[in-house]
C-alpha positions as CSV (number, residue, x, y, z in Angstrom):
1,X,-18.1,4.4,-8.8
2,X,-19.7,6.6,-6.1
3,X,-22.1,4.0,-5.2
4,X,-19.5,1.3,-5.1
5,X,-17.5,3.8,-2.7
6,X,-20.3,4.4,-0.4
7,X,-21.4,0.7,-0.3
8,X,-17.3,0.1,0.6
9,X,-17.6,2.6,3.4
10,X,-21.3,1.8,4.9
11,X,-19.9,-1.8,5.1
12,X,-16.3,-1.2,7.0
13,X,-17.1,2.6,8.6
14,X,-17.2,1.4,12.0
15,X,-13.7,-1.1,11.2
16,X,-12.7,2.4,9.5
17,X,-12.7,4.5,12.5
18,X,-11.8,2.0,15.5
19,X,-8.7,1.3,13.3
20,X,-7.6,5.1,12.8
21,X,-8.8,5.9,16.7
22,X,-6.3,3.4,17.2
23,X,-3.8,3.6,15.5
24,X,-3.5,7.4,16.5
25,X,-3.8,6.4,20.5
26,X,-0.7,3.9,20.1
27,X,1.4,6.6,17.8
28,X,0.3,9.1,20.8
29,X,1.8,6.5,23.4
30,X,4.6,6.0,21.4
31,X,5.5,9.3,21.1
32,X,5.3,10.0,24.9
33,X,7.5,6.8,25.7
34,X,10.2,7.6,23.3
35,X,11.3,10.5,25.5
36,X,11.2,8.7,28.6
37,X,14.3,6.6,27.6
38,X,16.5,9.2,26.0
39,X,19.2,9.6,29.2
40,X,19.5,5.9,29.6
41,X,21.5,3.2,28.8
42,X,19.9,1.0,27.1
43,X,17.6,3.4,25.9
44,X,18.0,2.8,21.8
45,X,17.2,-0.8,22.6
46,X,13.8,0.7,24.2
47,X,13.4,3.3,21.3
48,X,14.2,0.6,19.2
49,X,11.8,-2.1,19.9
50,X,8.9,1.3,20.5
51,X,9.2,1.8,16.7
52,X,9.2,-1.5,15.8
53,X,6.0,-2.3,17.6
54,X,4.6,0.9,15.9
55,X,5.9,-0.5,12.7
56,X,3.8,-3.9,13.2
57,X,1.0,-2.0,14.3
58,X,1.2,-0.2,10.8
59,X,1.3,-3.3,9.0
60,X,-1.3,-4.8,10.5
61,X,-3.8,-2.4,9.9
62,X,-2.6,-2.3,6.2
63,X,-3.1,-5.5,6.1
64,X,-6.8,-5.6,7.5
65,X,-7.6,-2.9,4.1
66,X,-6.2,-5.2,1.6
67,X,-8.8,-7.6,3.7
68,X,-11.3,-5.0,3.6
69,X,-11.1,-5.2,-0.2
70,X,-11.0,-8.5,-1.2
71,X,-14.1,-9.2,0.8
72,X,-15.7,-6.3,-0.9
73,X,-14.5,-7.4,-3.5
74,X,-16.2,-11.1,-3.2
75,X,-19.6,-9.0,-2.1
76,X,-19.9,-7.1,-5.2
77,X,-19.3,-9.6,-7.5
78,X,-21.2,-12.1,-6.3
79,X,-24.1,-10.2,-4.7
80,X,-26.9,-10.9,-7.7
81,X,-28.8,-7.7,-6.4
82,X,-25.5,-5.3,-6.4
83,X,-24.8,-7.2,-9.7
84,X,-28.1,-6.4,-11.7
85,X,-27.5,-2.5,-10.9
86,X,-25.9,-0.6,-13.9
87,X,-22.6,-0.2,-12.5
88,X,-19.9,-1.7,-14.4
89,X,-16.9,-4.0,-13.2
90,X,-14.6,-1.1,-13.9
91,X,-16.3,0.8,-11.4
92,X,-16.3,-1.4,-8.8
93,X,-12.3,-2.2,-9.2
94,X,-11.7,1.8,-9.1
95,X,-14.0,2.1,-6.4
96,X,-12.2,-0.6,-4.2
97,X,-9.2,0.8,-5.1
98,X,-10.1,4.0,-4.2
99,X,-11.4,2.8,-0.7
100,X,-8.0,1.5,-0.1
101,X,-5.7,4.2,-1.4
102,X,-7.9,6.7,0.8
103,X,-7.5,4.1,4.1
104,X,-3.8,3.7,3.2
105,X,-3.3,7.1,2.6
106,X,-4.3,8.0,6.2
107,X,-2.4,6.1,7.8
108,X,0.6,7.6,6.0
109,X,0.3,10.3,7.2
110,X,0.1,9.0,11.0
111,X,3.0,7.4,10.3
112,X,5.0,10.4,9.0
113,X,3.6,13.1,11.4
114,X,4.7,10.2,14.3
115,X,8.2,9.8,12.1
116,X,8.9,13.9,12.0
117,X,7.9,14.2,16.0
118,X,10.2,11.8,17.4
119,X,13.4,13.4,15.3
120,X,14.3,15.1,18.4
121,X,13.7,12.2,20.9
122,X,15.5,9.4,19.0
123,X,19.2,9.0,20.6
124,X,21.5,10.5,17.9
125,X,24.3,9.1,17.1
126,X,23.1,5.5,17.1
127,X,21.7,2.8,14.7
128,X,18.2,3.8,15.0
129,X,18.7,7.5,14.2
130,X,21.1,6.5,11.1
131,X,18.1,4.3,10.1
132,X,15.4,6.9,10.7
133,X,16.9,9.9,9.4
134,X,19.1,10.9,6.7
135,X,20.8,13.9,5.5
136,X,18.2,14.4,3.0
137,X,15.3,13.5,5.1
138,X,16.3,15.1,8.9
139,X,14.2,18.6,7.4
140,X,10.7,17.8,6.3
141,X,10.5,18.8,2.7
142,X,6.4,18.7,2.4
143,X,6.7,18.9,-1.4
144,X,9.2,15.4,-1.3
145,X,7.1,13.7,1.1
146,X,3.8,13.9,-0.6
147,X,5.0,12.6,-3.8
148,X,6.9,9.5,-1.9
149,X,3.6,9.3,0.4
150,X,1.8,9.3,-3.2
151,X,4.1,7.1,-4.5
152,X,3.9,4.4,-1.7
153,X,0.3,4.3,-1.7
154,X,0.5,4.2,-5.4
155,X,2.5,0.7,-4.9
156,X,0.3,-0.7,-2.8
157,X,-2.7,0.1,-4.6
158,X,-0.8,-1.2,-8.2
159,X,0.1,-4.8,-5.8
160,X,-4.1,-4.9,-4.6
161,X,-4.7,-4.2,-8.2
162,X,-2.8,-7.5,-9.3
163,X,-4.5,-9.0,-6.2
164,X,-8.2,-8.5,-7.9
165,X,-6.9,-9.3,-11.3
166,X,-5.6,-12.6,-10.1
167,X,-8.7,-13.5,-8.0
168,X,-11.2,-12.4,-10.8
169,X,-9.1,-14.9,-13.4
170,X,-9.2,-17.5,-10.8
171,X,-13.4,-17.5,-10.3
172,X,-14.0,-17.5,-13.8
173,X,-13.0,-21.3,-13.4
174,X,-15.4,-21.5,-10.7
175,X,-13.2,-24.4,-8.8
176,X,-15.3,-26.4,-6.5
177,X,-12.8,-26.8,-4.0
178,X,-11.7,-23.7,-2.5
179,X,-8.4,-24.2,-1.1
180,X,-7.3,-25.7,-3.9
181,X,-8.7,-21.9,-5.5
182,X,-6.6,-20.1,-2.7
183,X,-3.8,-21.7,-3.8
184,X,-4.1,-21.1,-7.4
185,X,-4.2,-17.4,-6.7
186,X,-1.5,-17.4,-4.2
187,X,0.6,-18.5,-6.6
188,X,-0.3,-16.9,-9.7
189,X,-0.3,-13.5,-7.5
190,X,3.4,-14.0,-6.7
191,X,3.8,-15.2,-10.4
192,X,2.2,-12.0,-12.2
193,X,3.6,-9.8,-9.4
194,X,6.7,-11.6,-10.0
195,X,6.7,-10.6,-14.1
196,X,5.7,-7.3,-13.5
197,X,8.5,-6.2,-11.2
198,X,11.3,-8.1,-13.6
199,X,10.0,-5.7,-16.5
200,X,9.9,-2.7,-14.4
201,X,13.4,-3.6,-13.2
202,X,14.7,-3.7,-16.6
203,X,13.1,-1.0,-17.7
204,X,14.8,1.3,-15.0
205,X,18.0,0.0,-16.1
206,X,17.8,0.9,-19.5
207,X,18.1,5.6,-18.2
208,X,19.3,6.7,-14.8
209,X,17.0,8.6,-12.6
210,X,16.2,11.7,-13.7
211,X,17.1,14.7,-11.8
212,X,13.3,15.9,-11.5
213,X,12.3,12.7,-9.7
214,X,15.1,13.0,-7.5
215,X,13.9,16.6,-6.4
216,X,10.2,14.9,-6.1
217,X,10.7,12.0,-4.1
218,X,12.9,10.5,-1.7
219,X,15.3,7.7,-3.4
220,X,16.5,5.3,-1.3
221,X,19.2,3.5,-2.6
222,X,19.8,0.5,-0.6
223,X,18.6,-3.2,-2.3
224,X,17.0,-4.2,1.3
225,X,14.3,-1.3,1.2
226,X,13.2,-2.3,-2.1
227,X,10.1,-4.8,-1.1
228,X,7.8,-2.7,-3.2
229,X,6.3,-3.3,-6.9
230,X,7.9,-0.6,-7.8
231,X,11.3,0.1,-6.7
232,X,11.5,3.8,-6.2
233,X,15.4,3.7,-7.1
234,X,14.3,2.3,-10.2
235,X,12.3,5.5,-11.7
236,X,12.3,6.4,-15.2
237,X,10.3,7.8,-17.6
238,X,10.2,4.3,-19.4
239,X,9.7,2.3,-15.7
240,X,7.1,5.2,-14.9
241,X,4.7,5.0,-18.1
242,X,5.1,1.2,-17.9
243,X,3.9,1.2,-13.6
244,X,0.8,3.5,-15.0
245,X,0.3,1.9,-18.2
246,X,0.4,-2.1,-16.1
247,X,-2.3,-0.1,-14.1
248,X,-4.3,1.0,-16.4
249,X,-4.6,-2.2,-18.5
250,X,-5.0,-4.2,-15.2
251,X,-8.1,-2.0,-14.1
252,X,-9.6,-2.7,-17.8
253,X,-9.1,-6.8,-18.1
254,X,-10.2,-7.1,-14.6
255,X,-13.4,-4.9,-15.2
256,X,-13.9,-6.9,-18.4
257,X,-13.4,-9.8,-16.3
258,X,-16.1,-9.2,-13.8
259,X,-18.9,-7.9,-16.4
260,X,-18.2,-10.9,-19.2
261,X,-17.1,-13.7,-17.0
262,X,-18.7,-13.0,-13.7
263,X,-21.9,-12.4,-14.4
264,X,-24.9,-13.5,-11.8
């Protein structure tokens, strides 16, 4: 896996580290221009559309590590002489994976250090404070945030994880035509994604929440925030072992995947 992980960072180190510069100059210019609009009038409109663009900003760069992975991804399992070195499929899948929990992880905590700063210069009192802050969330709790930071990263990582499954299954069939492939996996992503989440949803259902995952991790409870995988208000020991165990087997069948069907 350690080779895999360097040949992931020798291949996107300079993408790596104009991405992070950047994202920490824009947080730093957000940060300064959230104060300048705290005595005005239509200062939360400012504020507002500040976080947002910080926000897209966020995504974005997500976005360009999933990226990063699948054309890593492609490179290693198609590369005949990366493929006739010893290491195994399962490797390469934890090694991409660990590439993008690392890069993810990062910019987490950008994002949260930036969140925590502007406490004092968001306009209390208005829509974007009630948004950003909560009673429960106003006073950093380190302990909370790194097991919701762990748990967020955890999500995205499980949804690249179906990403790789779905695109190994797809190339065993070794379609000529590839947007016809693109849209196979597409589809079949949103499909097994799809599954997965229905099962975890009813497998939260079946306990409540207990009270030592409440104490770990922030919970919020509104149905709009709940975008991820893995639903955080959702949480259960049955929900839990099935998110690890869906991990697990994922990581396996698409290792299997690459060494038996893939094979240069």
């Amino acid at each position: 896996m350690k080779a895999s992980l360097i040949y992931m960072y020798n291949a996107n180190k300079k993408q790596i580290v104009i991405s992070l510069l950047s994202f920490i100059f824009i947080v730093a210019v957000a940060f300064v221009s959230m104060g300048n609009y705290i005595k005005q009038e239509s200062g939360e409109v400012r504020q507002m559309i500040i976080i947002a663009l910080v926000f897209l900003v966020y995504m974005i760069f997500a976005a360009l590590v999933f990226l990063q992975a699948i054309s890593a991804f492609g490179k290693m399992t198609e590369n005949t002489l990366f493929r006739l070195t010893p290491i195994s499929g399962k490797k390469i899948v934890l090694a991409i994976l660990s590439y993008a929990a690392i890069s993810l992880m990062c910019f987490e905590v950008i994002g949260t250090i930036f969140v925590y700063s502007i406490s004092m210069k968001v306009i209390k009192g208005t829509e974007l404070y009630g948004m950003l802050f909560t009673e429960s969330t106003i006073e950093l709790d380190i302990v909370k945030q790194v097991f919701s930071s762990v748990l967020y990263v955890f999500n995205l990582s499980s949804i690249l994880l179906v990403l790789l499954f779905t695109v190994s299954g797809v190339k065993v069939f070794s379609l000529k035509k590839k947007k016809m492939e693109y849209v196979i996996i597409f589809f079949l992503f949103l499909l097994v994604t799809k599954v997965i989440n229905m099962i975890y949803e009813m497998l939260g259902g079946l306990a409540p929440t207990p009270a030592f995952i409440t104490k770990l991790v922030y919970i919020d409870e509104s149905s709009e925030a709940n975008v991820f995988l893995y639903p955080e208000k959702l949480m259960n020991l049955y929900s839990i072992a099935f998110s690890i165990g869906i991990f697990v087997l994922f990581v396996y069948i698409t290792g299997r995947i690459i060494d038996k069907k893939l094979e240069v």
